[in-house]
C-alpha positions in Angstrom: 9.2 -5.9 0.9 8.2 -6.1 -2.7 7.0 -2.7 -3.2 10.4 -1.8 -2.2 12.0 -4.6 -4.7 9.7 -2.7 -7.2 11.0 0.5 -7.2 14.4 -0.7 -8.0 13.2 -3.0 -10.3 11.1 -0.7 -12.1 12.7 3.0 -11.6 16.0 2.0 -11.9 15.7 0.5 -15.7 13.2 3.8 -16.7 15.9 6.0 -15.5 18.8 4.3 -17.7 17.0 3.9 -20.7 15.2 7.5 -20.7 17.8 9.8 -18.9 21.2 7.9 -20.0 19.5 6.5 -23.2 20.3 2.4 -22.3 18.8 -0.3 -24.9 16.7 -2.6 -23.6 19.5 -5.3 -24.3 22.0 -2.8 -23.0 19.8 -2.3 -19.7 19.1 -5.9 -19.2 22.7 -6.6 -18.9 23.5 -3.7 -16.5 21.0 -5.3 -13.9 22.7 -9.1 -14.1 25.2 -7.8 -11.1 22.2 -7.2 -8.9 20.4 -10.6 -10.2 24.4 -12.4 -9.3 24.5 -11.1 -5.7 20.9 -11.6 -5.1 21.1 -15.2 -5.5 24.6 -15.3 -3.8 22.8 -13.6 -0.8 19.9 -15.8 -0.8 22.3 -18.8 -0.9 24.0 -17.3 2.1 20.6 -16.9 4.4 19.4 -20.4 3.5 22.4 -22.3 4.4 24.5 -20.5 6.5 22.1 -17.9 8.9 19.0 -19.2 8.8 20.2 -22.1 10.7 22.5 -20.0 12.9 20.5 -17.2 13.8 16.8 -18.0 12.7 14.4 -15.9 10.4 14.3 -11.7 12.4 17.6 -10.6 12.5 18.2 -11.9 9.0 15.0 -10.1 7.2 15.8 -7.0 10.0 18.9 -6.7 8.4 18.1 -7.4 4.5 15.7 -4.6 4.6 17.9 -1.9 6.3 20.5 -3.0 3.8 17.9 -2.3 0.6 16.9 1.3 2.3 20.6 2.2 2.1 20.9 1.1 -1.3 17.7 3.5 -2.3 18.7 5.9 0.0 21.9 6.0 -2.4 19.7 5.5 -5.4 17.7 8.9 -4.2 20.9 10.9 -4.9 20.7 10.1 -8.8 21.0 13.3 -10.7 19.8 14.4 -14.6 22.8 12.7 -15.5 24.5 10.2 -13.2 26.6 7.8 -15.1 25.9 3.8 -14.1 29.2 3.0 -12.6 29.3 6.0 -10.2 25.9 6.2 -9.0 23.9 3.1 -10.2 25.9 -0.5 -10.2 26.4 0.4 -6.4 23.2 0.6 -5.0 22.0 -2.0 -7.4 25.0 -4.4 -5.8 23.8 -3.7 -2.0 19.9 -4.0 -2.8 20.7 -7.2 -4.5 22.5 -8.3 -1.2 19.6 -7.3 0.9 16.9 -8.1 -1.3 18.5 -11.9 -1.2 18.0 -12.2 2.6 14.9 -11.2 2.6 13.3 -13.3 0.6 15.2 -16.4 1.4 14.8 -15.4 5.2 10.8 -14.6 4.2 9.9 -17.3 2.0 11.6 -20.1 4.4 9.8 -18.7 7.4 6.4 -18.0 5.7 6.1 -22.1 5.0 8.6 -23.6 7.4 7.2 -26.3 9.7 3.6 -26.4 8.0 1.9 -29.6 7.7 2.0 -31.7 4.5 -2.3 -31.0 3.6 -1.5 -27.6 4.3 1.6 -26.7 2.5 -0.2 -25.4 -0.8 -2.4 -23.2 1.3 1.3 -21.3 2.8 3.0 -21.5 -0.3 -0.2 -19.4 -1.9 -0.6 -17.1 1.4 2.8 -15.9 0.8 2.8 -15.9 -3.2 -0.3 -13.7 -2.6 0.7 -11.4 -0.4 4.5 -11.0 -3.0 2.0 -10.1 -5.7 -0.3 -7.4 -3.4 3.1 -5.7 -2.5 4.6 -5.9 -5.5 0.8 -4.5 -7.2 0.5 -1.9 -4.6 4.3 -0.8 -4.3 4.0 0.4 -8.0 0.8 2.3 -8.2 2.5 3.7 -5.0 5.6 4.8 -6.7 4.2 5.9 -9.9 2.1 8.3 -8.5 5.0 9.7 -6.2 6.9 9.8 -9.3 4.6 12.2 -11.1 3.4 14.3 -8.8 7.1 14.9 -7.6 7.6 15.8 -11.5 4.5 18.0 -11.7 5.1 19.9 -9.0 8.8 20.7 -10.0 7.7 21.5 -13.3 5.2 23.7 -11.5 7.4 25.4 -9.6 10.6 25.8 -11.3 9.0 26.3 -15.1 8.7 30.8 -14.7 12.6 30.6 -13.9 14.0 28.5 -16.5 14.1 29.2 -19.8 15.4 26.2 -20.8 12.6 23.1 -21.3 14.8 20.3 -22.3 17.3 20.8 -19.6 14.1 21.4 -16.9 12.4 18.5 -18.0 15.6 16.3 -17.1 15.9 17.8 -13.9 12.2 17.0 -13.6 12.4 13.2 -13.9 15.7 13.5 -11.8 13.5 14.6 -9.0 10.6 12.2 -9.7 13.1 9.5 -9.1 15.1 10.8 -6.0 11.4 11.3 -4.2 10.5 8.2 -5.1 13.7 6.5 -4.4 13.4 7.8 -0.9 10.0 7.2 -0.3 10.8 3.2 -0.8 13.7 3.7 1.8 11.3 4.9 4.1 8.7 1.8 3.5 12.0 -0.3 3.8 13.1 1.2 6.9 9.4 0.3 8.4 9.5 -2.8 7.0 12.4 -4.3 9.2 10.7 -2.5 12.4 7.3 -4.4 11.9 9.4 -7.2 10.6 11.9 -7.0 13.9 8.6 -6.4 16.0 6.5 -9.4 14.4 8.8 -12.1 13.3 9.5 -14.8 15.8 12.6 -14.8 17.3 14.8 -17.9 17.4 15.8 -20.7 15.6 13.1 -22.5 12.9 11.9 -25.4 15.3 12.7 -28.7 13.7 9.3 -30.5 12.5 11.4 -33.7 13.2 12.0 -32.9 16.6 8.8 -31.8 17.6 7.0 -34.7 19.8 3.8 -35.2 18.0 0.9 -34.9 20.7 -0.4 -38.2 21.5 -3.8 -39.4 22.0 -5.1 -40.4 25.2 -5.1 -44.0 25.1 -8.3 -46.1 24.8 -8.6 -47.4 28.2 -8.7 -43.6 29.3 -11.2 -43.0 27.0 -13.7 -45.9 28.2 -13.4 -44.8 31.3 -14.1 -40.6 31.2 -17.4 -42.2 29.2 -18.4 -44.2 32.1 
């Protein structure tokens, strides 16, 4: 989940600052549509289908919604501008994105007891930063060696460096772009495959289990 948060997070802001020459100002405000509907979306699993339809199909669907928003990202070119090829995808991974980690987060410490709550919360705070560490050494070295071997490949027919170094990063991007749809895509099947189906049990309503009373107790020992 966060690897593939990662690549979006990470790519997407190389890309506009390096291919379509963003400032850093400039490329901080073209990613506060993604931030808006990623906390609309996370409002929506929280309080209106979490409670309806429980944790899987909510995270299921988060996921296959973020590998169509980098499946889109994948088809970025040397010079895709940001309103026809960037504020998209970045509008239907911030949907997705949202419901899974309000879907994730709620499930991952939902119903655990009161001693035990700071053991969840840094279970699933540990496993955001692995996939978040591991997604971008992944992605990176996709990236490059998707570069390297175009450069490889395509550098005896073009005489033209500037222009094939473009087209270079373009395709370092698109491969890596795909590559997170793909570990998005498997995501939601171990997520559909694992995740408890249902509605979050109510801690309130669950009958605590009673001990046997004394007399029984007195008498098993005798």
């Amino acid at each position: 989940m966060l690897s593939v948060n990662t690549s979006a997070a990470a790519s997407t802001p190389v890309y506009l600052q390096r291919t379509l020459g963003y400032s850093p100002i400039k490329t901080g405000v073209a990613f506060l549509p993604n931030s808006a509907v990623l906390a609309i979306a996370a409002n929506l699993a929280t309080i209106v289908l979490l409670p309806r339809v429980g944790p899987r199909p909510v995270v299921f669907s988060g996921l296959i919604i973020a590998a169509g928003a980098m499946a889109w990202l994948a088809q970025l070119g040397a010079h895709t501008s940001y309103s026809k090829g960037i504020l998209g995808p970045l509008l239907l991974a911030g949907f997705g994105f949202g419901l899974v980690f309000a879907a994730a987060f709620t499930a991952g410490t939902y119903g655990v007891e009161p001693h035990d709550a700071s053991v969840a919360s840094a279970t699933v705070s540990v496993g955001q930063q692995l996939g978040a560490s591991l997604g971008t050494a992944l992605l990176n070295t996709l990236f490059a060696s998707a570069v390297a071997s175009y450069l490889a490949t395509h550098t005896s027919t073009s005489s033209n460096s500037a222009a094939l170094n473009e087209l270079a990063q373009a395709h370092g991007y698109d491969t890596a772009f795909w590559w997170t749809s793909g570990i998005a895509v498997g995501g939601a099947v171990i997520a559909g495959a694992l995740l408890r189906g249902g509605l979050l049990a109510d801690p309130a309503r669950v009958a605590p289990v009673s001990a046997p009373p004394a007399a029984d107790l007195n008498a098993a020992g005798t």
